[in-house]
C-alpha positions as CSV (number, residue, x, y, z in Angstrom):
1,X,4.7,31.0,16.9
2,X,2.3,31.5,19.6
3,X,-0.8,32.2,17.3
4,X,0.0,28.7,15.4
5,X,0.1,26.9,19.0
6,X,-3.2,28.4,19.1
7,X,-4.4,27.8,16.0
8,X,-3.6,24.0,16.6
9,X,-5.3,23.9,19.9
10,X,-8.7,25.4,18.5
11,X,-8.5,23.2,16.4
12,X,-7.6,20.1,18.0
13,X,-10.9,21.1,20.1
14,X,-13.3,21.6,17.4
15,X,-12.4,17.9,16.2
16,X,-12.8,16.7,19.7
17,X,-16.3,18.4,20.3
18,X,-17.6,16.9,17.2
19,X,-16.3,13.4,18.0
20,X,-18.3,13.2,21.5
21,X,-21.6,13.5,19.0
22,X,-19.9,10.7,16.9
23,X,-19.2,7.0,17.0
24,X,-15.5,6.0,16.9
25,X,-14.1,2.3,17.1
26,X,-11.4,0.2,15.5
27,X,-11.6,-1.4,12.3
28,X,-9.4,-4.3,10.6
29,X,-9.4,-4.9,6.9
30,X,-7.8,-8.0,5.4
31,X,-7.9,-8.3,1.2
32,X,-6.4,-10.3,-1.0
33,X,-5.6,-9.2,-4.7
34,X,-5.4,-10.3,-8.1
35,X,-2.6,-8.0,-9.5
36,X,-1.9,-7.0,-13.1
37,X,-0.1,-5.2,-15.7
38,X,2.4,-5.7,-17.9
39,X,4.0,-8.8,-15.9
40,X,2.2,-11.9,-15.4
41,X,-0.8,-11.5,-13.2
42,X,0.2,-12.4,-9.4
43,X,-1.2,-11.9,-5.9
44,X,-0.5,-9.5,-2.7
45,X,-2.6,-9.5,0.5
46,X,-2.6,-6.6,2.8
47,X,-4.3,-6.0,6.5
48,X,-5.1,-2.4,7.3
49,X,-5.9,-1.5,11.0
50,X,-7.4,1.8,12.1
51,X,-10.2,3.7,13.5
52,X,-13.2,4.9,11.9
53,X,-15.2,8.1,12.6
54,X,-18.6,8.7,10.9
55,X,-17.8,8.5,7.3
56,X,-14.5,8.1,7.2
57,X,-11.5,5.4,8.3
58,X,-7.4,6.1,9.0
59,X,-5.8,3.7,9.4
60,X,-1.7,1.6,9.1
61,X,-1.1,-0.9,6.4
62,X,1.4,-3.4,6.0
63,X,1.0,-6.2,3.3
64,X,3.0,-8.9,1.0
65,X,3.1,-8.2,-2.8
66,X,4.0,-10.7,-5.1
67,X,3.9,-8.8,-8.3
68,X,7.3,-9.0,-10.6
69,X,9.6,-8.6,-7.4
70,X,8.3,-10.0,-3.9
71,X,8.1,-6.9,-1.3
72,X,6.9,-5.8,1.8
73,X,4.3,-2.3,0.6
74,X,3.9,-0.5,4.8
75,X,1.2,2.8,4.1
76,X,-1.1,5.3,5.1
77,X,-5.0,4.4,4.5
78,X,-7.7,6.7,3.8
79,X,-11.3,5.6,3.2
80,X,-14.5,7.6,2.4
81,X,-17.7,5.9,2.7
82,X,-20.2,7.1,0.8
83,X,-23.9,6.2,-0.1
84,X,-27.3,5.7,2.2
85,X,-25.9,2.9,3.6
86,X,-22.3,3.8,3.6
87,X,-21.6,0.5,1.5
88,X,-19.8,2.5,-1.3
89,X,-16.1,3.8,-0.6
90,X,-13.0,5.5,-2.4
91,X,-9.8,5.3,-1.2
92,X,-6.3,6.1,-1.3
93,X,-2.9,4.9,0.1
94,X,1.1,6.2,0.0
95,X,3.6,4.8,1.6
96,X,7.0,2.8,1.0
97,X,8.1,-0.2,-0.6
98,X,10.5,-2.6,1.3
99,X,11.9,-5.4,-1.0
100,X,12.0,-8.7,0.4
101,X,14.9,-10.5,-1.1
102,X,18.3,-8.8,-2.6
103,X,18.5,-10.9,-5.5
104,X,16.7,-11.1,-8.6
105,X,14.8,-14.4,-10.3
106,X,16.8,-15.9,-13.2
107,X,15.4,-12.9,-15.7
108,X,19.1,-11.4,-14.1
109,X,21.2,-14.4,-13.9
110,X,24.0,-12.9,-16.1
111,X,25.1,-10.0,-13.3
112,X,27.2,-11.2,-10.4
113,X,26.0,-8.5,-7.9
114,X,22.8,-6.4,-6.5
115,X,22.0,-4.6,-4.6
116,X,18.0,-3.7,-4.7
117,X,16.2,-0.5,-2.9
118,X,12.3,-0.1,-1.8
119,X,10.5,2.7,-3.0
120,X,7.4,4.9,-3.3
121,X,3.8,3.0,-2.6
122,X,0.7,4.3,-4.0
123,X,-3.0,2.9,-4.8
124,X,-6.1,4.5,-5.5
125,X,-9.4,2.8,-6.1
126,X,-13.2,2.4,-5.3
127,X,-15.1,-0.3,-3.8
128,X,-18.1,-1.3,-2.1
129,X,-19.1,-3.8,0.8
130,X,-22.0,-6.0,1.9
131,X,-22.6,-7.5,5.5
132,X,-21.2,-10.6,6.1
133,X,-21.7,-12.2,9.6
134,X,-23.2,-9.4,12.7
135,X,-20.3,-6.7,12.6
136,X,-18.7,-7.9,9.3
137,X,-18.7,-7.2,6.2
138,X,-16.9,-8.3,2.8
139,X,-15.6,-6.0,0.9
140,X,-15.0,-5.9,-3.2
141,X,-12.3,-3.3,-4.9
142,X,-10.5,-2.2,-7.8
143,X,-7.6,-0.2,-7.8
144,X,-4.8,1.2,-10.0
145,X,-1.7,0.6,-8.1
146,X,2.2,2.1,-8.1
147,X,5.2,0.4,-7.0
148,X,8.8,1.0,-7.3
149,X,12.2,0.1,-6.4
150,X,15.6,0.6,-7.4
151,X,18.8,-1.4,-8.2
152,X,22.1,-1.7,-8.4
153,X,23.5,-4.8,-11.0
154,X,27.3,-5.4,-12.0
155,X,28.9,-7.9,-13.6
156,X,32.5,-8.7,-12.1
157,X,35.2,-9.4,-14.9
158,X,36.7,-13.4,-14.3
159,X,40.1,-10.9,-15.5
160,X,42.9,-9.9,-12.7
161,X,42.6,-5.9,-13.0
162,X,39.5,-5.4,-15.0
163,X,36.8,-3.1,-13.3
164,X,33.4,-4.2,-12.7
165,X,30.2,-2.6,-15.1
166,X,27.7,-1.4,-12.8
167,X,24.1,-0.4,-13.7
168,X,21.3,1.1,-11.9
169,X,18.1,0.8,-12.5
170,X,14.8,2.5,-11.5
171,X,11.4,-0.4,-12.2
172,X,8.2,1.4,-12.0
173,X,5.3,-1.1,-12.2
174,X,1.7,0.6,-12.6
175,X,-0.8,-1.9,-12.3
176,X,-4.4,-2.9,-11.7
177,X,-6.1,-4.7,-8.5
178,X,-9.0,-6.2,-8.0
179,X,-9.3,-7.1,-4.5
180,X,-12.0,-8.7,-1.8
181,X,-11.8,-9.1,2.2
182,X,-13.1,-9.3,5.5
183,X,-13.9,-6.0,7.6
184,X,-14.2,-6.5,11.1
């Protein structure tokens, strides 16, 4: 136990040491992106707040995701800019999946109950970004994306006594972003 608390503290000073020779500040990221797969194409838009250091950024997501069911994607961010001018970056983000509404659209209109879950949140993808206006920049991505949730559906008999069918279902939507926004 004690050589692990250690362990932890040498560490925890070696990344300090190295981050008095480095530049760290705060960086916002808001995109907007064309989503698409095997639903109709649709929108999300995300902001992504963090720090970066050097050549990398880590940073908290939240974001609105309009693809087949409306819902709420909150993350982890990674970025790792690459290049001489550290214009090109890859980048990855997992998190969960909150749905926004406990109903489905009229593609469901035959159950009488739901109940829907959030899920797992992924998206991997590359990008690169220009400068926009002094210490902005506009950024251009694709991605491949993952979302899921999970529901619950019955249909309630109009019959005094009959039991009610339930179903549940697990929707996994893979899909493909292409995204643009602001850094500041």
């Amino acid at each position: 136990m004690r050589k692990g608390v250690y362990f932890i503290l040498m560490i925890s000073l070696a990344f300090y040491s190295s981050a008095q020779n480095k530049k760290v500040h705060f960086q916002s990221t808001n995109e907007f992106a064309i989503v698409g797969g095997e639903s109709p194409v649709n929108t999300a838009f995300q902001t992504v707040n963090g720090i970066k250091f050097s050549n990398w950024f880590f940073g908290i997501g939240i974001g609105i995701d309009y693809y087949r069911y409306k819902t709420l994607p909150l993350f982890a961010d990674g970025r790792w800019f690459f290049g001489e001018d550290k214009k090109g970056f890859l980048y990855g983000d997992i998190g969960y999946d909150f749905p926004l509404k406990n109903t489905p659209g009229k593609e469901m209109d035959y159950y009488t109950n739901y109940h829907f879950e959030g899920g797992l949140y992924t998206e991997f993808g590359i990008g690169f970004k220009t400068k926009f206006i002094k210490e902005s920049s506009i950024l251009f991505s694709l991605a491949h994306s993952y979302k899921q949730l999970q529901t619950r559906v019955g249909i309630v008999p109009a019959c005094i006594g009959c039991e009610a069918y339930w179903y549940n279902y697990k929707l996994n939507y893979g899909r493909i972003m292409l995204k643009t926004g602001v850094e500041f």
